[in-house]
C-alpha positions in Angstrom: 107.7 112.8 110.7 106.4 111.3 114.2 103.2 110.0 112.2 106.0 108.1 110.1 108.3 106.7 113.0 105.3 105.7 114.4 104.2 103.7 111.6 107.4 102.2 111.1 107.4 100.7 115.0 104.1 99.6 114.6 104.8 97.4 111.1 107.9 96.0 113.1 105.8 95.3 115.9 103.0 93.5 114.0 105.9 91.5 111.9 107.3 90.5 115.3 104.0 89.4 116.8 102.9 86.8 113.3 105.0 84.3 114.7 106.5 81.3 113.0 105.8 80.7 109.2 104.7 77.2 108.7 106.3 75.7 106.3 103.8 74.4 104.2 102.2 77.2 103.9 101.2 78.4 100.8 102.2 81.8 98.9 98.8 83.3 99.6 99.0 82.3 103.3 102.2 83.8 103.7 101.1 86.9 102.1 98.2 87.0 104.1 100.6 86.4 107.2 103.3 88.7 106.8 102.5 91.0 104.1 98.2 92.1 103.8 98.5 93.9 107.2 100.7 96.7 105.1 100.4 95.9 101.4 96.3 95.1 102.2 94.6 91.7 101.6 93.8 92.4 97.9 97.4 94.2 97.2 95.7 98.0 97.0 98.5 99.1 99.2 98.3 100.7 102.8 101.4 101.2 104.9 103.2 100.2 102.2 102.9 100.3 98.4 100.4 98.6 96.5 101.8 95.4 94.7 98.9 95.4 92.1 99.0 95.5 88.0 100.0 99.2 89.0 102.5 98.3 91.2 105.8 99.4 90.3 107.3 96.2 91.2 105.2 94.8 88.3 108.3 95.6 85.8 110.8 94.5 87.9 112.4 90.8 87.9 111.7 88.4 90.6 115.1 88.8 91.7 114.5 92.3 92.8 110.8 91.2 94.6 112.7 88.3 96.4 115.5 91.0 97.5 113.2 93.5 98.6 111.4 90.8 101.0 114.5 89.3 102.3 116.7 92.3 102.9 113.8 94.9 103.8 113.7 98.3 101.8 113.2 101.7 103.6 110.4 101.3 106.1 109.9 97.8 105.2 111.6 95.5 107.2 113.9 92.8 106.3 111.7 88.7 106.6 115.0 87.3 105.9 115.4 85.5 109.3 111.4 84.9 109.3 110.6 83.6 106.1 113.0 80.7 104.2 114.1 81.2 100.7 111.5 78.6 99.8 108.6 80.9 101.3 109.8 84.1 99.4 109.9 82.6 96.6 106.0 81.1 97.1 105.5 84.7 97.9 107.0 86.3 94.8 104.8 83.9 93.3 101.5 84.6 94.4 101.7 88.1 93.9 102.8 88.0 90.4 100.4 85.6 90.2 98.0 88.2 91.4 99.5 90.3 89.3 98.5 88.1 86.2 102.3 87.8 85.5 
């Protein structure tokens, strides 16, 4: 359970420390910004699940991806005051692009 806590403060820790999205960024950018550190560069999973073809996320609807991002889900945490609507969307996007969605 420590190993787990501990986890959990160091994701919030390295979210916190990213600093400010720019807003051209691209989907990939921002993945690679905010999300690779725990969901890994090539979306194998880590810290947090893997949002490959085997992803579970793969059969659910964008709605529920942008959700998840914005309002944090278990040990995730929330991006919704880091990341615009516009960005999470670009996100959602290049991981189901990934994805081959």
């Amino acid at each position: 359970m420590r190993i787990r806590a501990l986890s959990i403060v160091l994701m919030l820790l390295a979210a916190a420390c990213t600093g400010p999205a720019d807003p051209s960024s691209s989907g990939g950018e921002l993945y690679g910004q905010f999300c690779a550190r725990c969901h890994g560069v090539d979306l194998g999973g880590g810290v947090g699940i893997g949002l490959g073809t085997d992803s579970p996320l793969v059969e659910r609807p964008d709605s529920y991806v942008v959700d998840v991002i914005a309002n944090g889900r278990g040990s995730m945490p929330a991006f919704d005051n880091t990341l615009s609507d516009d960005q999470i969307s670009r996100v959602v996007d290049f991981i189901r692009a990934e994805q081959g969605s």
